[in-house]
C-alpha positions as CSV (number, residue, x, y, z in Angstrom):
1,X,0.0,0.0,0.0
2,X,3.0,2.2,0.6
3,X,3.8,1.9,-3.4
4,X,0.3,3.2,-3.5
5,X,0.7,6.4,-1.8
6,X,3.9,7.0,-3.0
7,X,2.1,7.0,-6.6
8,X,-0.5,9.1,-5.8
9,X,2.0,11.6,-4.3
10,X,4.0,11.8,-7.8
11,X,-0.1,12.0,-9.5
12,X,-0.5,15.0,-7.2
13,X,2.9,16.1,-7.9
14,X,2.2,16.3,-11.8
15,X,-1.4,18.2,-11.4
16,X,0.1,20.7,-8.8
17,X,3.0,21.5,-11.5
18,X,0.4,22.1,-14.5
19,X,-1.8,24.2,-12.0
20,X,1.7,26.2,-10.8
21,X,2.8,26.3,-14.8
22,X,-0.3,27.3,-16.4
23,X,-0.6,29.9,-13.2
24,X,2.5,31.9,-13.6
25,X,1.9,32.6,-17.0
26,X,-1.6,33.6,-16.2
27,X,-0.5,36.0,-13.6
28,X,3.1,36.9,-15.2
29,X,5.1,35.3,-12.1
30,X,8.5,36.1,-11.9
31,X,8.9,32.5,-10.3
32,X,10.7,30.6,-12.9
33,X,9.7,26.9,-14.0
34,X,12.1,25.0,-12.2
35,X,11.3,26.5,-8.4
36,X,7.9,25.9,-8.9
37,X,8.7,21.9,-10.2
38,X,10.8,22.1,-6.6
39,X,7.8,24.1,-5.0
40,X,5.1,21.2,-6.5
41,X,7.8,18.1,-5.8
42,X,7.8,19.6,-1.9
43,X,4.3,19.8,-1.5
44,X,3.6,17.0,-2.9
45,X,6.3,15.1,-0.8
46,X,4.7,16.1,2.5
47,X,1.2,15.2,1.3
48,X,2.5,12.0,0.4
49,X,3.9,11.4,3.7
50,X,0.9,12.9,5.7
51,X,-1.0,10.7,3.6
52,X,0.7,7.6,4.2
53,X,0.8,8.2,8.2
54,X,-2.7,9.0,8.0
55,X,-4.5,6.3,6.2
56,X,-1.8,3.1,6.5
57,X,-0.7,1.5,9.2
58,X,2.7,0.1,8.7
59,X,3.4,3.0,6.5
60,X,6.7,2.3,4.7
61,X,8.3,5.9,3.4
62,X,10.9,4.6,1.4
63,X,8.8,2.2,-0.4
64,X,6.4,5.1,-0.9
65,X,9.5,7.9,-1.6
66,X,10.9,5.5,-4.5
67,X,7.8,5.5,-6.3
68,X,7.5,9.0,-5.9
69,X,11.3,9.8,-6.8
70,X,10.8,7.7,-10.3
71,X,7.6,9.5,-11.5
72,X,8.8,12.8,-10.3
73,X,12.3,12.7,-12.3
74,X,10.8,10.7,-15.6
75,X,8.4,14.1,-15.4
76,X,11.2,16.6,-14.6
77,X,13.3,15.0,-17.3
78,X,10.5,15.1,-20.2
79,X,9.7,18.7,-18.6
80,X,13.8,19.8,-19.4
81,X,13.2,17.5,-22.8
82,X,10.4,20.1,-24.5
83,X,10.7,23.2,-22.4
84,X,12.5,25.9,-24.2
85,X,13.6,23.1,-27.1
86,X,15.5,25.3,-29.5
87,X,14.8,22.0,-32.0
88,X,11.6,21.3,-30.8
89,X,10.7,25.3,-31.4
90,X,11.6,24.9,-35.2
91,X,9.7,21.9,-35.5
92,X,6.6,22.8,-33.9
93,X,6.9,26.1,-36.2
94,X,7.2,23.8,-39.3
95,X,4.2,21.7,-38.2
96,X,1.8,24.7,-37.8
97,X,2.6,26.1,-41.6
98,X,0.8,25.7,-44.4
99,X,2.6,22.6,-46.1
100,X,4.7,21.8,-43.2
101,X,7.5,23.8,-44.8
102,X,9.3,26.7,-45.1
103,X,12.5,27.8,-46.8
104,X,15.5,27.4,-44.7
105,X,16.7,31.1,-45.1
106,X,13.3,32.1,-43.4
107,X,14.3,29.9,-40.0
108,X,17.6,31.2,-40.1
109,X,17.5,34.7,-40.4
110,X,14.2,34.9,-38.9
111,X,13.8,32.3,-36.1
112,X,16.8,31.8,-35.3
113,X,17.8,34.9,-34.1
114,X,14.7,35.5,-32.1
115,X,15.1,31.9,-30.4
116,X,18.3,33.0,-29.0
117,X,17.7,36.2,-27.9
118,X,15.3,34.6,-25.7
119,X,17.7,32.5,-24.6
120,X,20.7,35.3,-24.1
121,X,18.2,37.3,-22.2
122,X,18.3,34.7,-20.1
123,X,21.8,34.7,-18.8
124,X,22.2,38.5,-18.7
125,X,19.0,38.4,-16.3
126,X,20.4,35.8,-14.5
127,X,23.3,37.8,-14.2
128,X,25.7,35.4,-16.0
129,X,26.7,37.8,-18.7
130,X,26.8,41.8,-19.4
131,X,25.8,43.1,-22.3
132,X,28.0,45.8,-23.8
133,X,27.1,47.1,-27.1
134,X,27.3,44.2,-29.6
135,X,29.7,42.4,-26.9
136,X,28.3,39.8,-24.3
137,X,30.9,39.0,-21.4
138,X,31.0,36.3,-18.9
139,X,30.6,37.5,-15.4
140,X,32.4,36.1,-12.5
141,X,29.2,34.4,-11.9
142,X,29.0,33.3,-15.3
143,X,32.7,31.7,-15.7
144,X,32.0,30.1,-12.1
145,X,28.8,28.6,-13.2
146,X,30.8,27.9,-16.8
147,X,33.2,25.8,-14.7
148,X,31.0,23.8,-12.9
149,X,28.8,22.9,-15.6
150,X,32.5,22.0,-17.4
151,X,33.3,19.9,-14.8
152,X,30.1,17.9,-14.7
153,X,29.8,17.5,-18.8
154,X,33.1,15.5,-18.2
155,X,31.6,13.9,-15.1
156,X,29.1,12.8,-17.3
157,X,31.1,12.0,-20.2
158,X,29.5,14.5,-22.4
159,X,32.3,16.3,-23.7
160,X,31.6,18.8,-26.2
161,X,28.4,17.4,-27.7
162,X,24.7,18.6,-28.4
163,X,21.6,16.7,-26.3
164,X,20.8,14.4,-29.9
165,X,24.7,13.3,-31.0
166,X,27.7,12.7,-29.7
167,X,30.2,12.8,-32.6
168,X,33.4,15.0,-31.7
């Protein structure tokens, strides 16, 4: 029964983050997506746990955590997978035009661009980089966080490469 709770924690877990999600674009949060998957994974934790004291009696956490750990990564990971997909933004744009096409000068020059402003906006409001002009530098933030994510890409043993090959 344990299993059980631990499963409807992670169900709880997955509604809470679509409520949270669909929320702060409603309401223009400045919260960004990942704190509020950490925010929903909490909550959802402690119901889970409440839950399980409540309503079993030999509760078993770690049966019930496991369970709950499993469903909450596989959702985090397909979350990372399609949220902000350079890719994936191309491909949904291709998709939605008439004849599923356009020419490849178009996605270049116009989308592109705009896809990694977004993205370059990012860091400088993160305050990895500084925009000067037409320059971007690394902060000392930036080159810190630069060198950790370095160190675990080797960690990993992912070197150089993109998320879809792994040709050097």
């Amino acid at each position: 029964m344990s299993f059980a709770i631990g499963l409807i924690a992670a169900i709880v877990f997955a509604v809470l983050a679509h409520i949270l999600q669909r929320m702060a674009r409603a309401f223009a949060w400045s919260v960004t997506p990942v704190i509020l998957l950490a925010i929903s994974a909490l909550l959802a934790h402690v119901f889970g746990i409440v839950l399980g004291i409540l309503t079993v009696p030999q509760f078993q956490y770690w049966d019930a955590a496991s369970i709950f750990a499993v469903c909450v990564m596989s959702y985090v990971f397909a979350f990372g997978a399609v949220y902000k997909s350079v890719s994936l933004a191309i491909l949904l744009d291709l998709t939605g035009r008439p004849g599923r096409a356009a020419p490849v000068s178009e996605i270049v020059e116009g989308q592109v661009p705009r896809l990694f402003q977004g993205r370059t906006q990012i860091l400088v409001d993160g305050g990895l980089v500084e925009q000067t002009g037409q320059r971007f530098t690394a902060t000392a933030a930036g080159r810190n966080m630069a060198g950790r994510i370095g160190w675990l890409r080797r960690i990993f043993g992912i070197g150089d490469t993109g998320l879809y090959d792994f040709k050097d």
